[in-house]
MDAnalysis code that builds the backbone (N, CA, C; Angstrom):
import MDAnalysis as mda
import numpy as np

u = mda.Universe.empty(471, n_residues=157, atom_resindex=np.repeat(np.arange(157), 3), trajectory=True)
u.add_TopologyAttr("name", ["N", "CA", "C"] * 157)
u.add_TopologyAttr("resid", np.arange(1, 158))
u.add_TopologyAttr("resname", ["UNK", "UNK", "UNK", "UNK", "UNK", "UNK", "UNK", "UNK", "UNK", "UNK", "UNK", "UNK", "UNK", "UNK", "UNK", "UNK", "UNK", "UNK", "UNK", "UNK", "UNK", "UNK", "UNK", "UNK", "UNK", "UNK", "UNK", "UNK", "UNK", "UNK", "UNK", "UNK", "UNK", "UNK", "UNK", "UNK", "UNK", "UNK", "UNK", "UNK", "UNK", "UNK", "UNK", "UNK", "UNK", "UNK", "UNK", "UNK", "UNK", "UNK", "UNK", "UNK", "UNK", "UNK", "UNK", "UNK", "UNK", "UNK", "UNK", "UNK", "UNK", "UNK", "UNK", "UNK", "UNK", "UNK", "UNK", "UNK", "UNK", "UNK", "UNK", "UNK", "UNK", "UNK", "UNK", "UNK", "UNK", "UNK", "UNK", "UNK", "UNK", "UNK", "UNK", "UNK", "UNK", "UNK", "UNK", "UNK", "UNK", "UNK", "UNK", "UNK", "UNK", "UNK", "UNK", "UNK", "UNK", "UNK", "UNK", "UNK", "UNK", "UNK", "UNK", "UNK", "UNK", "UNK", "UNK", "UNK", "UNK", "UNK", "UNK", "UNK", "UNK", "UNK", "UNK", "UNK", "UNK", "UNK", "UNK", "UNK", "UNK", "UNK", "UNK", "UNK", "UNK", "UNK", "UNK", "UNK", "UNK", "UNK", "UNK", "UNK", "UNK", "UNK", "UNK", "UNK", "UNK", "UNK", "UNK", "UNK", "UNK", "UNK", "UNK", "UNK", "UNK", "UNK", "UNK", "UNK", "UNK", "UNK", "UNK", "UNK", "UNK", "UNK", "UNK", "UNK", "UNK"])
u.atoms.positions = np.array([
    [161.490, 138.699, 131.661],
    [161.904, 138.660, 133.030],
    [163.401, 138.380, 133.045],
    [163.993, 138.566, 133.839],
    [165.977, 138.786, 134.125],
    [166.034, 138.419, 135.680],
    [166.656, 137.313, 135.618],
    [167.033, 137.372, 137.241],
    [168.849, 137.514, 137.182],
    [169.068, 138.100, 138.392],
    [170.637, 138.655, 138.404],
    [170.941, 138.143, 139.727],
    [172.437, 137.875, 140.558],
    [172.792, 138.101, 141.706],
    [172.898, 139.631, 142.279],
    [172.475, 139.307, 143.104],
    [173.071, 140.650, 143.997],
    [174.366, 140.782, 144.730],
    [174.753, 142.334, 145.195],
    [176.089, 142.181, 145.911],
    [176.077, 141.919, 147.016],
    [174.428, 142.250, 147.656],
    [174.402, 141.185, 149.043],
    [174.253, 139.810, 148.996],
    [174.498, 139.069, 148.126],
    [174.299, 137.440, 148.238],
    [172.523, 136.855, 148.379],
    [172.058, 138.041, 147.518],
    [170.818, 137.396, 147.017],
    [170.531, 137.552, 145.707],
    [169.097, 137.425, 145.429],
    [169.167, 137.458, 143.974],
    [167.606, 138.436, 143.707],
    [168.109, 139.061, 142.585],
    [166.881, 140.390, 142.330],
    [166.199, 139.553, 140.776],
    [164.976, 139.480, 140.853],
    [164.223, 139.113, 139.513],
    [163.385, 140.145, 139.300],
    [163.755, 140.709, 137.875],
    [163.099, 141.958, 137.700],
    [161.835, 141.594, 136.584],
    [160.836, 141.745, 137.053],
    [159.639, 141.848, 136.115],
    [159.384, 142.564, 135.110],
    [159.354, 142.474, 134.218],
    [159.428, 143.692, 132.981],
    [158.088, 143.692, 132.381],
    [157.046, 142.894, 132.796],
    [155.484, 143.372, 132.540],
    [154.479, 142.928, 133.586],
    [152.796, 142.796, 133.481],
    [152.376, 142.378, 134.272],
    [152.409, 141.003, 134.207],
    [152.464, 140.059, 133.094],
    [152.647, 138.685, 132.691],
    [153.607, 137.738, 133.489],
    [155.002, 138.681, 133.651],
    [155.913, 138.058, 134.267],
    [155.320, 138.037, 135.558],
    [155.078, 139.175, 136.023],
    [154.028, 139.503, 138.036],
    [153.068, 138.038, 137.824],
    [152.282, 137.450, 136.542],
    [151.373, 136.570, 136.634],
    [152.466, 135.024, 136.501],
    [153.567, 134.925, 136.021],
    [154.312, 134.277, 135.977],
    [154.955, 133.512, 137.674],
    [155.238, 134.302, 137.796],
    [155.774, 134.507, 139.479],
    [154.430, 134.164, 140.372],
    [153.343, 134.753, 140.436],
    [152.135, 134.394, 141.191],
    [151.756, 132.920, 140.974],
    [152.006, 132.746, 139.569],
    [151.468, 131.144, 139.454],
    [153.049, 129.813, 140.687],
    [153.769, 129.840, 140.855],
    [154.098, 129.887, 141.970],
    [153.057, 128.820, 143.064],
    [152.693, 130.158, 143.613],
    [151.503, 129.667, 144.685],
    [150.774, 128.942, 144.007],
    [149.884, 129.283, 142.688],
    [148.878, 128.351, 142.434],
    [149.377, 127.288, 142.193],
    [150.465, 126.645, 141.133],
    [151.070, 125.563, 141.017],
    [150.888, 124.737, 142.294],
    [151.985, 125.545, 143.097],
    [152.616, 124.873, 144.652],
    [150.666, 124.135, 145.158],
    [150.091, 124.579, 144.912],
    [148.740, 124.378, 145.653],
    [147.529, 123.661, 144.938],
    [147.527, 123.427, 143.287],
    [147.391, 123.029, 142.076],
    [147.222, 121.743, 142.337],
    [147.733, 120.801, 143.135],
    [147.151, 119.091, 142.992],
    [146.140, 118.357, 143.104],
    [145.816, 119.506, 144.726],
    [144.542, 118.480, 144.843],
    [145.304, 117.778, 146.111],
    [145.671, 117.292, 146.214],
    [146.508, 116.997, 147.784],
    [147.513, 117.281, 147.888],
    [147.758, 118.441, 149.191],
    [148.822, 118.625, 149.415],
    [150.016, 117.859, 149.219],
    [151.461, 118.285, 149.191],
    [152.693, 117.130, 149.678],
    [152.838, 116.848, 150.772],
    [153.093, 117.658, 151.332],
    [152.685, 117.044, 152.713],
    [152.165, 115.799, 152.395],
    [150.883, 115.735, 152.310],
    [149.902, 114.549, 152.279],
    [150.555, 113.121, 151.228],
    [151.083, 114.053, 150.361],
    [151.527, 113.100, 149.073],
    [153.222, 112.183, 149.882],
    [153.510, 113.169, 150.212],
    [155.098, 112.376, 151.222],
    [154.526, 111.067, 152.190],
    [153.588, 111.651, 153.144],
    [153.004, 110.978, 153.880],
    [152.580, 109.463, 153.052],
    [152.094, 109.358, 152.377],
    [151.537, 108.348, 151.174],
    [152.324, 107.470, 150.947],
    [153.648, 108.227, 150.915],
    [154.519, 106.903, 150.751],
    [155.545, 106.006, 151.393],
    [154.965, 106.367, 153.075],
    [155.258, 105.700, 153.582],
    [154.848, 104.359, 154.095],
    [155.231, 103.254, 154.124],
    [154.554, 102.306, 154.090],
    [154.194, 101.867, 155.693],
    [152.430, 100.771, 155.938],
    [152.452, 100.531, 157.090],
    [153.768, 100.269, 158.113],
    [154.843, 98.990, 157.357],
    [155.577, 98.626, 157.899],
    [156.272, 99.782, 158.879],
    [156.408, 100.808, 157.879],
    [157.448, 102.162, 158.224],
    [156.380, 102.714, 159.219],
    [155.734, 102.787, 159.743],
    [154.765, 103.463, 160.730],
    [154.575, 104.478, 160.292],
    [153.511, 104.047, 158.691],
    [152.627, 105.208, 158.357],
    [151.737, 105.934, 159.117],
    [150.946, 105.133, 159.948],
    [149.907, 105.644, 160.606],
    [150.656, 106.883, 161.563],
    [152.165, 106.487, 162.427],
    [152.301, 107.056, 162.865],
    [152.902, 108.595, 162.349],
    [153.284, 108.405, 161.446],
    [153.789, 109.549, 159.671],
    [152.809, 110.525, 159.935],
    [151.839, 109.991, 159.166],
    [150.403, 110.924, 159.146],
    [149.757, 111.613, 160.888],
    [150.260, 111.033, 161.581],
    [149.676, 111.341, 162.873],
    [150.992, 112.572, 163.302],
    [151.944, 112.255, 163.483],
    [152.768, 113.515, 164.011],
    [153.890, 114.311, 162.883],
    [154.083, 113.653, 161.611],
    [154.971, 114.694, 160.876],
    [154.046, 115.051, 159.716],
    [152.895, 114.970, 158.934],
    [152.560, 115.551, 158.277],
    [151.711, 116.614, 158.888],
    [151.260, 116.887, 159.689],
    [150.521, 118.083, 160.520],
    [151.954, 119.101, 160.199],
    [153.045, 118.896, 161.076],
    [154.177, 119.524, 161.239],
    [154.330, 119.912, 159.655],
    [154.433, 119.395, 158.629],
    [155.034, 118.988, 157.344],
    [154.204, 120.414, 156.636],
    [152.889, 120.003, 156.678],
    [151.731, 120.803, 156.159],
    [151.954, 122.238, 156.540],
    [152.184, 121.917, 157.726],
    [152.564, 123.931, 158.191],
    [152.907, 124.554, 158.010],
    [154.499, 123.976, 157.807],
    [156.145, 124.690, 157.014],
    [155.505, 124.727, 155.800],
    [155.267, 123.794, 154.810],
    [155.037, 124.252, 153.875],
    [154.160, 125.263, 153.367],
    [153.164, 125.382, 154.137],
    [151.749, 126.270, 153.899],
    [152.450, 128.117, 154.311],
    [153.390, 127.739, 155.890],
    [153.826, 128.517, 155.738],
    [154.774, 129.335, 155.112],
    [155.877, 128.836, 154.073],
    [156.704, 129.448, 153.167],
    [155.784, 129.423, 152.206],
    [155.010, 129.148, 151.617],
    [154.518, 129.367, 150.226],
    [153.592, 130.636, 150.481],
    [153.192, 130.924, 151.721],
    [152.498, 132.594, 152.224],
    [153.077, 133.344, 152.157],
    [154.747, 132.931, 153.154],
    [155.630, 134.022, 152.684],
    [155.893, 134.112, 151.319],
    [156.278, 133.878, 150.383],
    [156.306, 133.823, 149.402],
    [155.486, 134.656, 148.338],
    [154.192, 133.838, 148.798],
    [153.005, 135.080, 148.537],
    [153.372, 136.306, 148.521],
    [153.105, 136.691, 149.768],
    [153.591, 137.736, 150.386],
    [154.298, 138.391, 149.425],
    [155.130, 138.092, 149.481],
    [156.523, 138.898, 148.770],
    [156.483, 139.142, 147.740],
    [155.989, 138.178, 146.808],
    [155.364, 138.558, 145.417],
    [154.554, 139.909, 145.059],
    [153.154, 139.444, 146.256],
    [152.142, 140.529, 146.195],
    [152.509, 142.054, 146.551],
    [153.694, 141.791, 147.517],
    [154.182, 143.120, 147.491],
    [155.247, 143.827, 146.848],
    [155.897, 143.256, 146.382],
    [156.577, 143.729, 144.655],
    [155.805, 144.264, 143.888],
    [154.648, 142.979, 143.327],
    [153.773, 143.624, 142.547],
    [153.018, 145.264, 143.306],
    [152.675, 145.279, 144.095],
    [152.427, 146.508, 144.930],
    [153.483, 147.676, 144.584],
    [154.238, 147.799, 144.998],
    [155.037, 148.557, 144.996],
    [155.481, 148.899, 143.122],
    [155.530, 148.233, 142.419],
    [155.813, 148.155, 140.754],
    [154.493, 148.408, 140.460],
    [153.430, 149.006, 141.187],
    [151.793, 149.124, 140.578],
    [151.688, 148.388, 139.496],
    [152.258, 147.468, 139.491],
    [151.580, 145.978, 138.349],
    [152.633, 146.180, 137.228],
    [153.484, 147.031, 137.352],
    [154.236, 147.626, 136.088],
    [155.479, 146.946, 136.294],
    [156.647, 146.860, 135.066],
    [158.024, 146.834, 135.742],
    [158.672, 147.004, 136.966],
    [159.165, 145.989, 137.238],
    [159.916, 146.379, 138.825],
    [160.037, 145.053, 139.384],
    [161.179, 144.886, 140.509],
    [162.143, 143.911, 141.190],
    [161.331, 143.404, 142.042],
    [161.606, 141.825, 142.181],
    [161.491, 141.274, 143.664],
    [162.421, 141.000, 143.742],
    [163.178, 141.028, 145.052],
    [164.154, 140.940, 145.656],
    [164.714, 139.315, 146.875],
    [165.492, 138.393, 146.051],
    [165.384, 137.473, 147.459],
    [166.400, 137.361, 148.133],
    [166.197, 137.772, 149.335],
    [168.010, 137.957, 150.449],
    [168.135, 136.185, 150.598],
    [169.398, 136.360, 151.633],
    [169.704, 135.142, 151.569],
    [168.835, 134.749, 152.877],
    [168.070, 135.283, 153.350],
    [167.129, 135.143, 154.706],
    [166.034, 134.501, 154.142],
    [165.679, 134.890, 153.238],
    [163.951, 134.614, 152.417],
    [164.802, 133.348, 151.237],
    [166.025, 133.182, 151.128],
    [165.898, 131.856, 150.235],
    [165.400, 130.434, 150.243],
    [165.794, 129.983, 151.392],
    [165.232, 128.485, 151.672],
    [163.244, 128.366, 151.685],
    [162.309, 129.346, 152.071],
    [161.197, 129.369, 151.637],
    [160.869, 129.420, 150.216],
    [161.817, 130.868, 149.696],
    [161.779, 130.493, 148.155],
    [161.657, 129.346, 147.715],
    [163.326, 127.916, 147.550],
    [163.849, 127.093, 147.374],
    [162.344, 126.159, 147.748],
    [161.973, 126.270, 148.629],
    [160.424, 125.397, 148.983],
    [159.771, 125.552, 147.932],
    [159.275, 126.644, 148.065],
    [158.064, 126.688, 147.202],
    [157.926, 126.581, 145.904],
    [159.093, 127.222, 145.412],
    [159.292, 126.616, 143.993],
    [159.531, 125.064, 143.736],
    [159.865, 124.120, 144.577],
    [160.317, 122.863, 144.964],
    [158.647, 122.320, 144.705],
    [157.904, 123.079, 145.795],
    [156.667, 122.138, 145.838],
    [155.681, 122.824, 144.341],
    [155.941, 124.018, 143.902],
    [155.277, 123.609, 142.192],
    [155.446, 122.795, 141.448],
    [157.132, 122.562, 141.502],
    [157.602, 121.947, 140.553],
    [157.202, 120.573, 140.632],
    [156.907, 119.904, 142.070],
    [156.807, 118.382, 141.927],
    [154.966, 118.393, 141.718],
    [154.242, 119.438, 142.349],
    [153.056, 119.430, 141.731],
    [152.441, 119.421, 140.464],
    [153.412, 120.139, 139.366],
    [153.423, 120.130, 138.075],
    [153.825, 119.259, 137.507],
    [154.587, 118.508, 138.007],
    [155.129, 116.750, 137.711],
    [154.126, 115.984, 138.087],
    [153.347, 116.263, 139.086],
    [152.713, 115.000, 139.861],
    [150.797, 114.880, 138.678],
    [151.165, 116.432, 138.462],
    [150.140, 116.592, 137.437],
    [150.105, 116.128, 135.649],
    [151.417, 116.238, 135.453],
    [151.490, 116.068, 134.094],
    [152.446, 114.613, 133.923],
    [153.188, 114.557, 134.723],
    [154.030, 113.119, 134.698],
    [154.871, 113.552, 133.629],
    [155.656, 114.617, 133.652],
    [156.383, 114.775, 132.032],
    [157.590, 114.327, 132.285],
    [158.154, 113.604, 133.078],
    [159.317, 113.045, 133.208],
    [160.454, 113.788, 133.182],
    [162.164, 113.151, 132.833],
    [162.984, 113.929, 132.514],
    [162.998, 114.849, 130.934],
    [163.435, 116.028, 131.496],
    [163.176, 117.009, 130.573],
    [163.640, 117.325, 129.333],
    [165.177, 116.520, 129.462],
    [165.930, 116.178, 127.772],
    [165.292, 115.376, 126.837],
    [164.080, 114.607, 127.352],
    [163.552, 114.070, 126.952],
    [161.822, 114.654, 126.103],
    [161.705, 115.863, 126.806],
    [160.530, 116.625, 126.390],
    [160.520, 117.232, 125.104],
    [159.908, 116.914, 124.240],
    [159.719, 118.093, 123.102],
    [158.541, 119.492, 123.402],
    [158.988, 120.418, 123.850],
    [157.307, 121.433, 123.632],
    [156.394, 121.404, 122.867],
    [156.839, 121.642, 121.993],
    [156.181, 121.547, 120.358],
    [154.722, 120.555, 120.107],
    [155.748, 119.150, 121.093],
    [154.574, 117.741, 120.663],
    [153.440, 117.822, 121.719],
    [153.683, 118.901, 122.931],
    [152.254, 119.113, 123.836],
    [151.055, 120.089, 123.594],
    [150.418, 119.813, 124.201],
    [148.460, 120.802, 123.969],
    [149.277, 121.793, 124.811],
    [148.560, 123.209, 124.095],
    [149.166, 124.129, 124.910],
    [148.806, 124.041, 126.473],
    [148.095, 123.296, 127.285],
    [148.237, 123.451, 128.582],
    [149.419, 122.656, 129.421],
    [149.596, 121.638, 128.677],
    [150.694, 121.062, 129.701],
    [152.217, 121.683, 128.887],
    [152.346, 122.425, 127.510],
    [153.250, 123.323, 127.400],
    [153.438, 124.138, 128.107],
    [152.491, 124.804, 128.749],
    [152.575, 125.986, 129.774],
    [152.949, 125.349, 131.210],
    [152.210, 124.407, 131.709],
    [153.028, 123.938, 132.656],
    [154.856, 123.270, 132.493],
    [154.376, 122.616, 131.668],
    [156.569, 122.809, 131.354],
    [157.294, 123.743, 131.413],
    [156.900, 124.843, 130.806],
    [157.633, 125.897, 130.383],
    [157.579, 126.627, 132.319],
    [156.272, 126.270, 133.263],
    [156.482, 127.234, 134.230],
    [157.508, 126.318, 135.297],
    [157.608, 124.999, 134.790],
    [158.472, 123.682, 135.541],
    [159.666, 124.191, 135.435],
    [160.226, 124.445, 134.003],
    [161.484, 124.906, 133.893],
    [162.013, 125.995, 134.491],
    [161.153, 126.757, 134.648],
    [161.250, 128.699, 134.998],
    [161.368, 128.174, 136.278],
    [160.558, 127.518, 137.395],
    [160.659, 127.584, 138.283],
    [162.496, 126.248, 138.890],
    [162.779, 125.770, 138.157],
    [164.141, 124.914, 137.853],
    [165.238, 126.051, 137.648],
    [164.823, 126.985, 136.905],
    [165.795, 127.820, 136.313],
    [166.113, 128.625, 137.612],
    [165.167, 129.189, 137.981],
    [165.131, 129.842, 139.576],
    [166.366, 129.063, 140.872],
    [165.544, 128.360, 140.985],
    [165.769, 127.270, 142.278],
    [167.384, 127.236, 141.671],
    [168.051, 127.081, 140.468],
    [169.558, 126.708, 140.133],
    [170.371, 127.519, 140.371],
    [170.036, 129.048, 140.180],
    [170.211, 130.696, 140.205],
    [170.576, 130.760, 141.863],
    [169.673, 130.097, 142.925],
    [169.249, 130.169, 144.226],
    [170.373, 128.864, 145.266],
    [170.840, 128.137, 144.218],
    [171.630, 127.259, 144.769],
    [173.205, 127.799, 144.328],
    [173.096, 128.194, 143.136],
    [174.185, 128.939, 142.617],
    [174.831, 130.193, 143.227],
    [173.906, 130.898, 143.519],
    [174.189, 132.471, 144.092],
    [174.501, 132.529, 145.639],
    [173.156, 132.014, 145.520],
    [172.729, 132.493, 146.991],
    [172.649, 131.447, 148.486],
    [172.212, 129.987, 147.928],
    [172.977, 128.999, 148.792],
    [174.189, 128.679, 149.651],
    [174.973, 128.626, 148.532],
    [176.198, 128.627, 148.687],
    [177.197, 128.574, 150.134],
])
């Protein structure tokens, strides 16, 4: 997989098999992968004092939405790349309109894949010393880090 800037101030990630298309899809599953939403997990840590009750009562409804809703779009956009590339080589494309959902959703894998594996800071990780499943989640932590940096770099801005 190759991600590049574009000359419109977005960024094109070109898929070069179906693996990478399964790379990119995991995404959503990650983002959705905990077991309780963030939403729910933000909410959590607010304390009574802080008017949790009231947290959970009017901003995680709100919270849950946005998020549920960029990680669809997202979807979306994936599934229709892959569409259009009939599962084969070929671009998704992110303008600078579709970045901040991007920037989400990769945001909420990444802390789901943390919240799952607890692998801490990453200079600190060896691959090598993990079972290949929480290697694979590192390796999709980073990809999705590597992204989000590309997206603050390029296309933020």
């Amino acid at each position: 997989m190759k991600a590049m800037p574009t000359l419109e101030g977005g960024l094109r990630i070109d898929a070069e098999n179906f693996n990478d298309w399964g790379m990119l899809r995991s995404i959503i599953g990650d983002a959705n992968g905990c077991g309780i939403d963030l939403a729910s997990r933000l909410g959590g840590l607010i304390s009574q004092e802080a008017g949790a009750e009231d947290w959970e009562e009017y901003v995680v409804p709100d919270l849950r939405e946005g998020f549920q809703d960029e990680l669809a779009q997202v979807g979306a956009a994936i599934e229709s790349a892959i569409f259009n590339a009939d599962a084969g080589p070929g671009p998704l494309w992110i303008s600078r309109e579709d970045v901040y959902p991007w920037y989400s959703a990769l945001n909420q894998a990444r802390l789901a894949i943390e919240e799952q594996f607890h692998f801490g800071p990453s200079e600190t990780m060896d691959p090598a010393d993990l079972t290949p499943k929480r290697r694979a989640g590192f390796m999709r932590s980073q990809f999705y880090g590597a992204i989000q940096s590309l997206l603050l770099e390029h296309v933020m801005k």
